[in-house]
CHARMM-style PDB file with segment names, atoms N, HN, CA, C and O in Angstrom:
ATOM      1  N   UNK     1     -75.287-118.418 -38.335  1.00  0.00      PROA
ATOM      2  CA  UNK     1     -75.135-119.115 -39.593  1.00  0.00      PROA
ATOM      3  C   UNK     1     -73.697-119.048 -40.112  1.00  0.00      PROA
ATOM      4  O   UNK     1     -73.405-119.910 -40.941  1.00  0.00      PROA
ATOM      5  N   UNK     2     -72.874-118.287 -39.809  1.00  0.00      PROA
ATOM      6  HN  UNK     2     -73.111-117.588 -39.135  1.00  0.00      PROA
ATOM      7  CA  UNK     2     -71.730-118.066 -39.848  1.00  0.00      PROA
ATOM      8  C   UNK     2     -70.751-119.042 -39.770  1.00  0.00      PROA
ATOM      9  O   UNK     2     -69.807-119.368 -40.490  1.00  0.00      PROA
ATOM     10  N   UNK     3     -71.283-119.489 -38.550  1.00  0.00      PROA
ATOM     11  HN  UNK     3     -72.050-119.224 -37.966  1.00  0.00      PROA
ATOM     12  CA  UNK     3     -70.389-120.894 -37.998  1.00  0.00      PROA
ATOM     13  C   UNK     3     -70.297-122.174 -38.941  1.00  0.00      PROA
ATOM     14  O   UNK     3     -69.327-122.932 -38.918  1.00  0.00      PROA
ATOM     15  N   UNK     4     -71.887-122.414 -40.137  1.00  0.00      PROA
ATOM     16  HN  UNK     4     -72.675-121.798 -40.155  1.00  0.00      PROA
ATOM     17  CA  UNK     4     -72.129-123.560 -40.629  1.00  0.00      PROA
ATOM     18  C   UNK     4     -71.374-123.593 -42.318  1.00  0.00      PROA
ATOM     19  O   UNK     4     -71.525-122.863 -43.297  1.00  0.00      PROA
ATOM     20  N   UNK     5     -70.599-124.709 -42.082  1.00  0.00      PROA
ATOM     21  HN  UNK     5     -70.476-125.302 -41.286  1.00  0.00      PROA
ATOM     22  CA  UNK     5     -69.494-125.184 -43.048  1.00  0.00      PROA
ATOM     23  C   UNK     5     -70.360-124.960 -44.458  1.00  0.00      PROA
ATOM     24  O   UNK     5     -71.410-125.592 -44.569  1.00  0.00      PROA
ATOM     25  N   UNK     6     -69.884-123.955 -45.678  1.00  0.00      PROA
ATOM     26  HN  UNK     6     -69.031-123.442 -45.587  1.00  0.00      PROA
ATOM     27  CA  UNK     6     -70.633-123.824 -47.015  1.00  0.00      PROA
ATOM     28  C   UNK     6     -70.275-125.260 -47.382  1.00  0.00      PROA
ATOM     29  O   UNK     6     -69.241-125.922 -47.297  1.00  0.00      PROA
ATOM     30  N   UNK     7     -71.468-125.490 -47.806  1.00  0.00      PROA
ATOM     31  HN  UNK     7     -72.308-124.952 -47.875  1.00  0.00      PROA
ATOM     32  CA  UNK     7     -71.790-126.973 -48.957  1.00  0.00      PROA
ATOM     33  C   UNK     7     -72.711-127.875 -47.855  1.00  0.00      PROA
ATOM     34  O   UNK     7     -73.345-128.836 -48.291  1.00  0.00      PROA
ATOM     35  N   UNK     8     -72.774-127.468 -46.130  1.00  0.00      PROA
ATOM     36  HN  UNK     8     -72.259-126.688 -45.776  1.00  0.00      PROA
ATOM     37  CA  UNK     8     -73.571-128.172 -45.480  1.00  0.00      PROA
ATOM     38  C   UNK     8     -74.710-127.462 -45.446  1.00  0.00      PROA
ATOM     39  O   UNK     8     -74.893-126.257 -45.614  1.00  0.00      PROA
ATOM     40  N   UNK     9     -76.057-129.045 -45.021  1.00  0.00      PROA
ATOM     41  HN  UNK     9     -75.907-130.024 -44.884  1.00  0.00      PROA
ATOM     42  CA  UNK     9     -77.402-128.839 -45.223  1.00  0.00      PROA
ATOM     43  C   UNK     9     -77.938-129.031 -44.036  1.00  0.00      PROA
ATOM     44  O   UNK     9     -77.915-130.162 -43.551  1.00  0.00      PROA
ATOM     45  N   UNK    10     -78.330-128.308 -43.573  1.00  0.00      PROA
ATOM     46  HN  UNK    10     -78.349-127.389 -43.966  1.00  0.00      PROA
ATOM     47  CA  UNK    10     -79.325-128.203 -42.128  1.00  0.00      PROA
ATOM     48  C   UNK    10     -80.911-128.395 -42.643  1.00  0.00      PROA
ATOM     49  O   UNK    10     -81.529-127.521 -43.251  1.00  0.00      PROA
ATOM     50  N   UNK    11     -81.416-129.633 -42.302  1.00  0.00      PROA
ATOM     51  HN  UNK    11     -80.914-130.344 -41.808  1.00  0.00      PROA
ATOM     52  CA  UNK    11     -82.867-129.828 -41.832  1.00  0.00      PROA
ATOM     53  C   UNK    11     -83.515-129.944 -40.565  1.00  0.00      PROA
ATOM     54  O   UNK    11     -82.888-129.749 -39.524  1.00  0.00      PROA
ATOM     55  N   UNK    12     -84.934-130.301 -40.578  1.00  0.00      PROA
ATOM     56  HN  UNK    12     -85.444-130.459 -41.424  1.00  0.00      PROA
ATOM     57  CA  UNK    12     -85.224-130.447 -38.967  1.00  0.00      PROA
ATOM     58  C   UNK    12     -86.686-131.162 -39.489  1.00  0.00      PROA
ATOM     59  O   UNK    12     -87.180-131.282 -40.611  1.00  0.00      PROA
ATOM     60  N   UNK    13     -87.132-131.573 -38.138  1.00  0.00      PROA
ATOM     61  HN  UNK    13     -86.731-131.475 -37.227  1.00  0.00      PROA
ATOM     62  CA  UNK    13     -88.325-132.220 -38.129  1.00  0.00      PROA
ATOM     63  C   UNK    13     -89.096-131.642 -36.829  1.00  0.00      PROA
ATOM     64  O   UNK    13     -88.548-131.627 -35.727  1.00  0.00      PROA
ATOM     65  N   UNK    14     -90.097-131.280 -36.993  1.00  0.00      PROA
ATOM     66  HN  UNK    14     -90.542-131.292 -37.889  1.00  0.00      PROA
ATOM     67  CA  UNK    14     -90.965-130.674 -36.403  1.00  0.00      PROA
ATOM     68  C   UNK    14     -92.615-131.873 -35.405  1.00  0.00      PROA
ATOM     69  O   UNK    14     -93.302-131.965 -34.387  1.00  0.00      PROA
ATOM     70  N   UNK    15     -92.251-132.638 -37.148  1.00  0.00      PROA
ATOM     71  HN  UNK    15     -91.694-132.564 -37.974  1.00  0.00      PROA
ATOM     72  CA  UNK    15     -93.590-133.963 -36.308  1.00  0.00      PROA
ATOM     73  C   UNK    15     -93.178-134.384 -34.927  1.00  0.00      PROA
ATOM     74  O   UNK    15     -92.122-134.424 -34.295  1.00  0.00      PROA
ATOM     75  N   UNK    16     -94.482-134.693 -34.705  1.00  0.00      PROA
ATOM     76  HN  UNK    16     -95.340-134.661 -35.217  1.00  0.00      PROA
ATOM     77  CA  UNK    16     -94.202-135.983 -33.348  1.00  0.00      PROA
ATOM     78  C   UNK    16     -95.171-137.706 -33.797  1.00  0.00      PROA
ATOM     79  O   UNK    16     -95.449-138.059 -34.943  1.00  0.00      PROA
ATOM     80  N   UNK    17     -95.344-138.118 -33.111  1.00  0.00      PROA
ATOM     81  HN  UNK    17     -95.118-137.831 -32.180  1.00  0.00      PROA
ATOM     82  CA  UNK    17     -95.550-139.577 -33.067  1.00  0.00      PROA
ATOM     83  C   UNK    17     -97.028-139.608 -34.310  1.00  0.00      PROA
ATOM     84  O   UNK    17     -97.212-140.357 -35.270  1.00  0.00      PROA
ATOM     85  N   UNK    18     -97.813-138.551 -33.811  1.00  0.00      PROA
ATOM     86  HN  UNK    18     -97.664-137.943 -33.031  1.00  0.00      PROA
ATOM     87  CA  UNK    18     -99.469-138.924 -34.838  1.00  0.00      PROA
ATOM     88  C   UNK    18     -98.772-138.599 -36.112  1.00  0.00      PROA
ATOM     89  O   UNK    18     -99.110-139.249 -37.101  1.00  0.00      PROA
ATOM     90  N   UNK    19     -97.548-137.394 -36.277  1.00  0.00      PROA
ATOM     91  HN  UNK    19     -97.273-136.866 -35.473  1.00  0.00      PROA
ATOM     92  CA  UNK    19     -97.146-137.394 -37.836  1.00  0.00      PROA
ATOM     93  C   UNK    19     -96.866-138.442 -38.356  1.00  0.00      PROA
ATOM     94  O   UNK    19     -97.389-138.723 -39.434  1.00  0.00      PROA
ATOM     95  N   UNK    20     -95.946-139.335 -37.725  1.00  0.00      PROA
ATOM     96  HN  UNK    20     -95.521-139.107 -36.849  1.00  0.00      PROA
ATOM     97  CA  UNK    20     -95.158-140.350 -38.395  1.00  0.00      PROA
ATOM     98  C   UNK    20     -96.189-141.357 -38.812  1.00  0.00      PROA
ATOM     99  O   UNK    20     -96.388-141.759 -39.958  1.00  0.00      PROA
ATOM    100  N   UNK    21     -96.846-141.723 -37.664  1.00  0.00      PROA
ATOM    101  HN  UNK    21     -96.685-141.396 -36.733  1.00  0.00      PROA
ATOM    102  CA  UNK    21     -98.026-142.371 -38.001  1.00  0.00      PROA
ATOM    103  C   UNK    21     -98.784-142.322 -39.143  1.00  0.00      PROA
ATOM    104  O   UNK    21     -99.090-143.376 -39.699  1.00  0.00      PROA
ATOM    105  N   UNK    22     -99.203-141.055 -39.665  1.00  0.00      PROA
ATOM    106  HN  UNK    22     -98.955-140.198 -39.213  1.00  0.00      PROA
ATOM    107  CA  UNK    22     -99.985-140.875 -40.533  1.00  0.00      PROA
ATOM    108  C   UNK    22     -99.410-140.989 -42.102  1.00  0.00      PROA
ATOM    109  O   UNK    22     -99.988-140.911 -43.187  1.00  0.00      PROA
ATOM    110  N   UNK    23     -97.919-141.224 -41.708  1.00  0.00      PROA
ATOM    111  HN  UNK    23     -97.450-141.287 -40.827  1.00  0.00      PROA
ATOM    112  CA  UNK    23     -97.611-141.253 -43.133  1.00  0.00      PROA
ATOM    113  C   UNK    23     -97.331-142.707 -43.651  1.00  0.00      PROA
ATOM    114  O   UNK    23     -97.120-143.792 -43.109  1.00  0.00      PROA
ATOM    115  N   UNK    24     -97.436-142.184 -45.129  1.00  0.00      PROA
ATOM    116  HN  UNK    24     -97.607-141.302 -45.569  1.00  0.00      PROA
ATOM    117  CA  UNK    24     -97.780-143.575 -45.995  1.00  0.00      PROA
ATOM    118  C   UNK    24     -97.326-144.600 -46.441  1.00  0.00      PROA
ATOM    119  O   UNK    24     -97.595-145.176 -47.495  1.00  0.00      PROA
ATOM    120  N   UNK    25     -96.224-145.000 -45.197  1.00  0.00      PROA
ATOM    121  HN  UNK    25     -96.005-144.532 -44.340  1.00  0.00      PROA
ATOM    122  CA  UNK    25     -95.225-145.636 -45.523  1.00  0.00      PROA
ATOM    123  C   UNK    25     -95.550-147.018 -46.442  1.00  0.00      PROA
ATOM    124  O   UNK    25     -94.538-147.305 -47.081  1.00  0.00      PROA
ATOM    125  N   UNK    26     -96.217-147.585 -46.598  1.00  0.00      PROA
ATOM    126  HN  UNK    26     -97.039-147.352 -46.079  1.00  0.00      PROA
ATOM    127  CA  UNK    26     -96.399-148.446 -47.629  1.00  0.00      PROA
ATOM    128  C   UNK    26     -96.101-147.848 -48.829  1.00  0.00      PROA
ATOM    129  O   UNK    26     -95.060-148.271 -49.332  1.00  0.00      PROA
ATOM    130  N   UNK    27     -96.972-146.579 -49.754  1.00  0.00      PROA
ATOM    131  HN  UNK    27     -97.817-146.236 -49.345  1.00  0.00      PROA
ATOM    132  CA  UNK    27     -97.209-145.970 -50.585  1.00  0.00      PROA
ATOM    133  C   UNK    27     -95.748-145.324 -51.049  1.00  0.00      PROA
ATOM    134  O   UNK    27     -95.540-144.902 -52.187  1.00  0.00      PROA
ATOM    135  N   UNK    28     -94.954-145.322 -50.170  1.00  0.00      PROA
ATOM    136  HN  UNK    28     -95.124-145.665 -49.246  1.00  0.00      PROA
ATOM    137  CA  UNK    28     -93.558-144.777 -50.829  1.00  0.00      PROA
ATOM    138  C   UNK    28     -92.498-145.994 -50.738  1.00  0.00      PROA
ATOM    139  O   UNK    28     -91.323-145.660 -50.886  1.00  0.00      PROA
ATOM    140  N   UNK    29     -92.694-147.011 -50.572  1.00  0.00      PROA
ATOM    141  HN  UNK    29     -93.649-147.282 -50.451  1.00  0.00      PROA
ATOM    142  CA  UNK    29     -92.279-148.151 -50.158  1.00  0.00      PROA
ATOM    143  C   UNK    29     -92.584-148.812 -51.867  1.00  0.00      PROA
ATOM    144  O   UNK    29     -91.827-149.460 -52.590  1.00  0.00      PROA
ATOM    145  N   UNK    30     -93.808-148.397 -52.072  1.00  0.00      PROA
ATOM    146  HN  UNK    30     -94.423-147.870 -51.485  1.00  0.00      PROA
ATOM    147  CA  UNK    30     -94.382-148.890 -53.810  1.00  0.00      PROA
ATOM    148  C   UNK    30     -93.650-148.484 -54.450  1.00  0.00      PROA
ATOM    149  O   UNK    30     -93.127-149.188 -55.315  1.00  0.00      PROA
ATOM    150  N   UNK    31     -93.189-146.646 -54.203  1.00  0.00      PROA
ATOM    151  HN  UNK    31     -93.614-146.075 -53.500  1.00  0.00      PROA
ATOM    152  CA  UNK    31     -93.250-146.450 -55.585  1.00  0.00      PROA
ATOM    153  C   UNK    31     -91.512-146.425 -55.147  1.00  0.00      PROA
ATOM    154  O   UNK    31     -91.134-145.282 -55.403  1.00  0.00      PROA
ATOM    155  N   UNK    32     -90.956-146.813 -54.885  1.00  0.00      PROA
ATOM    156  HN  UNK    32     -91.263-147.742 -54.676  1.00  0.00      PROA
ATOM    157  CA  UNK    32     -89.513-147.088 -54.441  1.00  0.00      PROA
ATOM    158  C   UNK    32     -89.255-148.409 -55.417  1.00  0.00      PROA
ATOM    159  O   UNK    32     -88.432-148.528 -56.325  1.00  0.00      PROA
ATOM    160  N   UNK    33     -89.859-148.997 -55.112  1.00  0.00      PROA
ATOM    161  HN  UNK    33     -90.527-148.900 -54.374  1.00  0.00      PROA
ATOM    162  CA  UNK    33     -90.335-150.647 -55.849  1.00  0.00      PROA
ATOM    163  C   UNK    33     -90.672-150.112 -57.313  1.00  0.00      PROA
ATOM    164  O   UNK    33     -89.686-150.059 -58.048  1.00  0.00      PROA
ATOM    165  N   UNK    34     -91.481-149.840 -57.686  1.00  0.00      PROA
ATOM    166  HN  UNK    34     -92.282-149.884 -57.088  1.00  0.00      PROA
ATOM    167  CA  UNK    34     -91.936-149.307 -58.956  1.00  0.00      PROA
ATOM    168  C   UNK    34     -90.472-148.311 -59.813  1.00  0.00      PROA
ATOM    169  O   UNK    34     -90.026-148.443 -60.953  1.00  0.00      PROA
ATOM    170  N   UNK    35     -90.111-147.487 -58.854  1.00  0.00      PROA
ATOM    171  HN  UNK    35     -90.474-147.380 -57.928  1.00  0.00      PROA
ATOM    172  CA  UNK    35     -88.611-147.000 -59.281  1.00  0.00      PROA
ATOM    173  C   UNK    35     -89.201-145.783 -59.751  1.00  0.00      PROA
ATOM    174  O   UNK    35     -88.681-145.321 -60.766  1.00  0.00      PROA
ATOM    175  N   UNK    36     -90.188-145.137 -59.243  1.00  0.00      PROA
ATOM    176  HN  UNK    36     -90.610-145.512 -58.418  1.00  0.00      PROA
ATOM    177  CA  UNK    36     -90.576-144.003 -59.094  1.00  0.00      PROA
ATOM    178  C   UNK    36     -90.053-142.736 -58.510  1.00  0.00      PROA
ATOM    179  O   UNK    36     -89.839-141.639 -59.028  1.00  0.00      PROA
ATOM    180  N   UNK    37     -89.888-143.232 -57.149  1.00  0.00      PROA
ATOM    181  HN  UNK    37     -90.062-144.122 -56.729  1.00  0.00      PROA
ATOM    182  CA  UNK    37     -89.304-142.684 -56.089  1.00  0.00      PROA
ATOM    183  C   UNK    37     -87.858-143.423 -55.732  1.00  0.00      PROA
ATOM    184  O   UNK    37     -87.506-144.444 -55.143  1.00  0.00      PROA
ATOM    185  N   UNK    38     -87.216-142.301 -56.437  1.00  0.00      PROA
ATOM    186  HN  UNK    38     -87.502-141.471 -56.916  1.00  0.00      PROA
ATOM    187  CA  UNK    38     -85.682-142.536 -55.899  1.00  0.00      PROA
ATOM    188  C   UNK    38     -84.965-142.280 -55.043  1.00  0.00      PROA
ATOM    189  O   UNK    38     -84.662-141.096 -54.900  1.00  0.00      PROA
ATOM    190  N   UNK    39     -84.420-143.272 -54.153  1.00  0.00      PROA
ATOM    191  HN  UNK    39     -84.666-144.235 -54.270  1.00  0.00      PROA
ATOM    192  CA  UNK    39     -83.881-142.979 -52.425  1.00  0.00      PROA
ATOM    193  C   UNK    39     -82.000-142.910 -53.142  1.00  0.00      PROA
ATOM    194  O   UNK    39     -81.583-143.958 -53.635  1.00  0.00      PROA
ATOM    195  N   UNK    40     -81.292-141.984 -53.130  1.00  0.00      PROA
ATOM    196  HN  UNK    40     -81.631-141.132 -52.729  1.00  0.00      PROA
ATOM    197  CA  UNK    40     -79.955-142.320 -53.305  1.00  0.00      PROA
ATOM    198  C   UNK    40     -79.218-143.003 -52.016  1.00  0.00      PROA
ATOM    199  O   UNK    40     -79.126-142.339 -50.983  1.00  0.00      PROA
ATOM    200  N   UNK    41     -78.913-143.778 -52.051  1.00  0.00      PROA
ATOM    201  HN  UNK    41     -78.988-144.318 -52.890  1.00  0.00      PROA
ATOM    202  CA  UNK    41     -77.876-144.739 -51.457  1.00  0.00      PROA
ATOM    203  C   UNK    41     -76.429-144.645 -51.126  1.00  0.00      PROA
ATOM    204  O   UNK    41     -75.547-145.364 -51.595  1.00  0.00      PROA
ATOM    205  N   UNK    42     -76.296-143.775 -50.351  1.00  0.00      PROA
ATOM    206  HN  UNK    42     -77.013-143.191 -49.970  1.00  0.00      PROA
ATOM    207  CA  UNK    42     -74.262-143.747 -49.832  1.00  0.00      PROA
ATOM    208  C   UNK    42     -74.065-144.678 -49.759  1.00  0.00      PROA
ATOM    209  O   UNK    42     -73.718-145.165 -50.835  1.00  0.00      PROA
ATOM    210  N   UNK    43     -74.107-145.802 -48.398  1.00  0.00      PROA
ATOM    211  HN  UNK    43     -74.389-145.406 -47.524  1.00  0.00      PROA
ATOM    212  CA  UNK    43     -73.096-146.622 -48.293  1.00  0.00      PROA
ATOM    213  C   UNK    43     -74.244-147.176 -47.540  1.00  0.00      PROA
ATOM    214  O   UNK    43     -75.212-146.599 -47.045  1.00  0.00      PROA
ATOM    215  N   UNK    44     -73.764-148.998 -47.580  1.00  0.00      PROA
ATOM    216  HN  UNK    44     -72.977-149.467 -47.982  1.00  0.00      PROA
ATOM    217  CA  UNK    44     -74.358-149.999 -46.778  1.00  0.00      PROA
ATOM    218  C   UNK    44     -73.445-150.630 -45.880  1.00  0.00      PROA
ATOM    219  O   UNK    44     -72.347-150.988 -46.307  1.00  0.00      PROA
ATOM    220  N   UNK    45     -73.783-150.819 -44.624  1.00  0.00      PROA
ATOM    221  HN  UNK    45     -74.674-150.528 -44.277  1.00  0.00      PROA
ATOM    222  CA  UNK    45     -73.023-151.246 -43.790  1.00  0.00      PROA
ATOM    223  C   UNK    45     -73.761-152.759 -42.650  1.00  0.00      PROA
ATOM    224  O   UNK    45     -74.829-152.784 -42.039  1.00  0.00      PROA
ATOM    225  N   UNK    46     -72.995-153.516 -42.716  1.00  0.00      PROA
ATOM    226  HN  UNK    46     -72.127-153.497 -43.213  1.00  0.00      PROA
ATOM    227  CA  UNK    46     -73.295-154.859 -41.514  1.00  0.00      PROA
ATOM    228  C   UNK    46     -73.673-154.186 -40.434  1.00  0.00      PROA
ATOM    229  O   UNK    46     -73.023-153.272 -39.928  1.00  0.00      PROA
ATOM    230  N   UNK    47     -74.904-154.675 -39.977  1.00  0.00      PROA
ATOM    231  HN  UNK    47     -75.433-155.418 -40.388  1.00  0.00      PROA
ATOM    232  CA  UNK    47     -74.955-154.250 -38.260  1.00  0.00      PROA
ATOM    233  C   UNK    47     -73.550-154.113 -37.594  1.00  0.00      PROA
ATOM    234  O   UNK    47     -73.177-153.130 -36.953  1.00  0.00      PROA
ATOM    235  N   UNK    48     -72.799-155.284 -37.847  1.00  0.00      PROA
ATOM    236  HN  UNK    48     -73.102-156.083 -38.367  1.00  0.00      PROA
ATOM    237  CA  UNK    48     -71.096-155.580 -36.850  1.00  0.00      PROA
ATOM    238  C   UNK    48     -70.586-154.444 -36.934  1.00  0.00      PROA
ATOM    239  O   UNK    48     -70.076-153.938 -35.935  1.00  0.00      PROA
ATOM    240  N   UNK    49     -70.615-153.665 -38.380  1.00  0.00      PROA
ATOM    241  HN  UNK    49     -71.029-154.076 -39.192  1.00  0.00      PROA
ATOM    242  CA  UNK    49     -69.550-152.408 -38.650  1.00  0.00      PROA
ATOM    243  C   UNK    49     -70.927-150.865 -38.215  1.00  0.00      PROA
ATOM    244  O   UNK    49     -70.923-149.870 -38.940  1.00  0.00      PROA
ATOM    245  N   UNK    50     -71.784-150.953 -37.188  1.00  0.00      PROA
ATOM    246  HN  UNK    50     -71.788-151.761 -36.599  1.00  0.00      PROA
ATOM    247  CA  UNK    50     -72.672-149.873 -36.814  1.00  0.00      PROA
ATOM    248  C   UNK    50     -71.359-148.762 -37.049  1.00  0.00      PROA
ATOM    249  O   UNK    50     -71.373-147.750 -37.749  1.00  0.00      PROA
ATOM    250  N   UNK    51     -70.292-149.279 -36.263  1.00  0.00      PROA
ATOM    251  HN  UNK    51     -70.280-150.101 -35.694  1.00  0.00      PROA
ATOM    252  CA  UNK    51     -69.545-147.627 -35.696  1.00  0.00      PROA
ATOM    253  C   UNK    51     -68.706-147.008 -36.970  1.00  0.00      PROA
ATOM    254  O   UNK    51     -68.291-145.857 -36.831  1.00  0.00      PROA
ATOM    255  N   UNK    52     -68.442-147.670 -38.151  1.00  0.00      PROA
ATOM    256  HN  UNK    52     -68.779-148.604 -38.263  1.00  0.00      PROA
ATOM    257  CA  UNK    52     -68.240-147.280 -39.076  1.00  0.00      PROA
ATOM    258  C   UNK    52     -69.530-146.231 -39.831  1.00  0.00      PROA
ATOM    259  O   UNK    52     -69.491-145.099 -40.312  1.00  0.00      PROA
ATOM    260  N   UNK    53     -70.540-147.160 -39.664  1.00  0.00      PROA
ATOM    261  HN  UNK    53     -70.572-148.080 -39.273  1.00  0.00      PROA
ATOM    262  CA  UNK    53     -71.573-146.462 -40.076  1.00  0.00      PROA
ATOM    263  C   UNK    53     -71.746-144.994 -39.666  1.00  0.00      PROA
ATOM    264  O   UNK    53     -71.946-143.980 -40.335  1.00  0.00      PROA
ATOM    265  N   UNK    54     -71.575-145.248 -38.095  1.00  0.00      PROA
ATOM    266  HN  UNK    54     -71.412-146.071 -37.551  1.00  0.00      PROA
ATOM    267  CA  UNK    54     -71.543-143.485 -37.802  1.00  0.00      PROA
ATOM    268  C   UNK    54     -70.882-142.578 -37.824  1.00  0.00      PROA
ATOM    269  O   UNK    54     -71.229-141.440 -38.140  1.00  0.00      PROA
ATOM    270  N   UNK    55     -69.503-143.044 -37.391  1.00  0.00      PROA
ATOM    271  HN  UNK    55     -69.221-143.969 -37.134  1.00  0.00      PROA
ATOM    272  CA  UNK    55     -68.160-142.212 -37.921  1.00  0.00      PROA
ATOM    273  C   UNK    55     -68.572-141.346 -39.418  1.00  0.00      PROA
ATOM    274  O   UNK    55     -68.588-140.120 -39.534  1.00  0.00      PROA
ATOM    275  N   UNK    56     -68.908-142.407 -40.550  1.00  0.00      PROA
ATOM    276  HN  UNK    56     -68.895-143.403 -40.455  1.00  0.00      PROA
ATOM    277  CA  UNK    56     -69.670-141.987 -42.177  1.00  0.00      PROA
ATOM    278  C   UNK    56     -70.393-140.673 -41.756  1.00  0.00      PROA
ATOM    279  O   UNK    56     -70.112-139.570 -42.224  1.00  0.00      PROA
ATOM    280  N   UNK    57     -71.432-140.931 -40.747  1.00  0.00      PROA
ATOM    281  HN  UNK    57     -71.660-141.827 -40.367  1.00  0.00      PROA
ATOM    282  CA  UNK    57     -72.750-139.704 -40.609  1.00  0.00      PROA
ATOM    283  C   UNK    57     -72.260-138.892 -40.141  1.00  0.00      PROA
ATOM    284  O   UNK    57     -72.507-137.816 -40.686  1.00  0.00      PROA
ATOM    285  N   UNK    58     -71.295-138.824 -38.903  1.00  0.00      PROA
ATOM    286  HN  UNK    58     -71.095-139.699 -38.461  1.00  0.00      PROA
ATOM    287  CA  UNK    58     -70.530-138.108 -38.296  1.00  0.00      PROA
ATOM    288  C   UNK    58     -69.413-136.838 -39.241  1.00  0.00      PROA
ATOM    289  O   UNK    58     -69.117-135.644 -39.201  1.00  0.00      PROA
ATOM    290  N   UNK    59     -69.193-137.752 -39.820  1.00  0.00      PROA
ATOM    291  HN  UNK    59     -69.433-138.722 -39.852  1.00  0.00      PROA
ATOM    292  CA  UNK    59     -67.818-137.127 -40.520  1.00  0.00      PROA
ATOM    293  C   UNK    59     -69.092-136.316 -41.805  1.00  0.00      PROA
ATOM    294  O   UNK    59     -68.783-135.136 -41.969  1.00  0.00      PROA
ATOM    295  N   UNK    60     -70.081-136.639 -42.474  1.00  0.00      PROA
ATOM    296  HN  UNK    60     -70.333-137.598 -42.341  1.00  0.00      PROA
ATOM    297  CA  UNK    60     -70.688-136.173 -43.369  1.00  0.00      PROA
ATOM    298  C   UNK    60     -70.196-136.367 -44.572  1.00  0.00      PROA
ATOM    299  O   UNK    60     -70.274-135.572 -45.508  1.00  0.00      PROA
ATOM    300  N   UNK    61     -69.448-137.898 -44.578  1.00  0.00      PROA
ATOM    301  HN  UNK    61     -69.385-138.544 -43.817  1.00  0.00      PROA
ATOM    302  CA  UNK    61     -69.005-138.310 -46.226  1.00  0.00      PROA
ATOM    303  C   UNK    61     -69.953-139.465 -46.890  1.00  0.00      PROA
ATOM    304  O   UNK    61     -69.433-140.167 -47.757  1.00  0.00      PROA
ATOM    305  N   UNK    62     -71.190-139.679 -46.562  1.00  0.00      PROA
ATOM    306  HN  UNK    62     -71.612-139.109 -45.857  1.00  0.00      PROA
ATOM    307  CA  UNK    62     -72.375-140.308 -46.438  1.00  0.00      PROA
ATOM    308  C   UNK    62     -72.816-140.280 -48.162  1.00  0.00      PROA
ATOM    309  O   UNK    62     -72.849-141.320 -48.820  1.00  0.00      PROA
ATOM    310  N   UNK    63     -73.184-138.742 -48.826  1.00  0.00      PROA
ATOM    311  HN  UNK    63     -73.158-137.897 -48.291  1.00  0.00      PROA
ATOM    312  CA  UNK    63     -73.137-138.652 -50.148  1.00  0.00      PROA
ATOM    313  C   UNK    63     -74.710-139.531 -50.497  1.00  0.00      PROA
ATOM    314  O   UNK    63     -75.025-139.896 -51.630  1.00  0.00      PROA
ATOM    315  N   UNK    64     -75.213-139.662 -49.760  1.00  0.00      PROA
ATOM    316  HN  UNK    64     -74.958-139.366 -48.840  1.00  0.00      PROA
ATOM    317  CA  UNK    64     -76.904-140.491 -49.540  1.00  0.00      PROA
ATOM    318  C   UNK    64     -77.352-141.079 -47.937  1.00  0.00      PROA
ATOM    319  O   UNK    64     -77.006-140.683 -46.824  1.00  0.00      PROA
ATOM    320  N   UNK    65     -78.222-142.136 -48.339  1.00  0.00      PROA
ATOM    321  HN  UNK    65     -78.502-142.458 -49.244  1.00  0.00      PROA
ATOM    322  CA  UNK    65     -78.314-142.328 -47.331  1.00  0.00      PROA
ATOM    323  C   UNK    65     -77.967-143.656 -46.980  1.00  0.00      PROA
ATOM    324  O   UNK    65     -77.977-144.635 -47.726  1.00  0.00      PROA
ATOM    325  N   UNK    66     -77.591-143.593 -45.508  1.00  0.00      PROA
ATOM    326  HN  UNK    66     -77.584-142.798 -44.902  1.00  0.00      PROA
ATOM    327  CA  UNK    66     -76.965-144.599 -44.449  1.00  0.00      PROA
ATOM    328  C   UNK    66     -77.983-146.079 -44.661  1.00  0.00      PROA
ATOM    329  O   UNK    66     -79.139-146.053 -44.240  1.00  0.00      PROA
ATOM    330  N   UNK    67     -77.265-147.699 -45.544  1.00  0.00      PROA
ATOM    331  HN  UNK    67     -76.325-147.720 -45.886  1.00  0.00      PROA
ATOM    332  CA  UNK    67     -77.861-148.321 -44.869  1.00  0.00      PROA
ATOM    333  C   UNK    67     -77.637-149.705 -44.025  1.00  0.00      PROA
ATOM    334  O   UNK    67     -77.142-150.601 -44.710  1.00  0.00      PROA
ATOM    335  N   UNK    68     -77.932-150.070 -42.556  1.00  0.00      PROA
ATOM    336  HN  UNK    68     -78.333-149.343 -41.999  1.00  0.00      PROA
ATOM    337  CA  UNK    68     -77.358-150.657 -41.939  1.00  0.00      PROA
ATOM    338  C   UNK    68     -78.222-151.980 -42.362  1.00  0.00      PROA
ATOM    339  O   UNK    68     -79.428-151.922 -42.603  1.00  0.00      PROA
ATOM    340  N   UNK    69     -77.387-153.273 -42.424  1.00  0.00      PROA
ATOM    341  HN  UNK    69     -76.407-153.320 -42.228  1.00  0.00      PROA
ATOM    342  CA  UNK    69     -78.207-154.823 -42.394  1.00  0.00      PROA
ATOM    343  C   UNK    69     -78.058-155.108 -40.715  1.00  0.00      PROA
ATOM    344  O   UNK    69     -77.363-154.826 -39.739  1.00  0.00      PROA
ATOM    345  N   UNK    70     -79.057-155.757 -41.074  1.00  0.00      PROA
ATOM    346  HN  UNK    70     -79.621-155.986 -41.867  1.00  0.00      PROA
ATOM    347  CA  UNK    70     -78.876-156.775 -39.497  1.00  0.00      PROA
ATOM    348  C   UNK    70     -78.758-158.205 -40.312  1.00  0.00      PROA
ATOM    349  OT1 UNK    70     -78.616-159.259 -39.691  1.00  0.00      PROA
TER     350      UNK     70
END
């Protein structure tokens, strides 16, 4: 733990395929819509600019989350 930069956040995911499945993705999709559930938003990026996009995730100046258009 030594090694990991203070102010960075280590998660993990443990599911596999029946987890994802089972979740409610409509139901948080509502209340996203409803403005219930708040997703913070870093930066939006054009499909064209993907590698910008990752450089962002890469580098960890993201500050929310990543979103790409097609």
């Amino acid at each position: 733990m030594e090694a990991v930069a203070s102010g960075t956040y280590l998660t993990t995911c443990s599911g596999g395929a029946d987890d994802f499945a089972a979740t409610p993705l409509q139901e948080l999709a509502d209340e996203v819509a409803r403005g219930s559930l708040r997703v913070q938003i870093g930066r939006v990026f054009p499909l064209t600019d993907i590698s910008a996009a990752h450089r962002c995730m890469e580098d960890n100046s993201a500050q929310g989350k990543l979103v790409v258009l097609t």
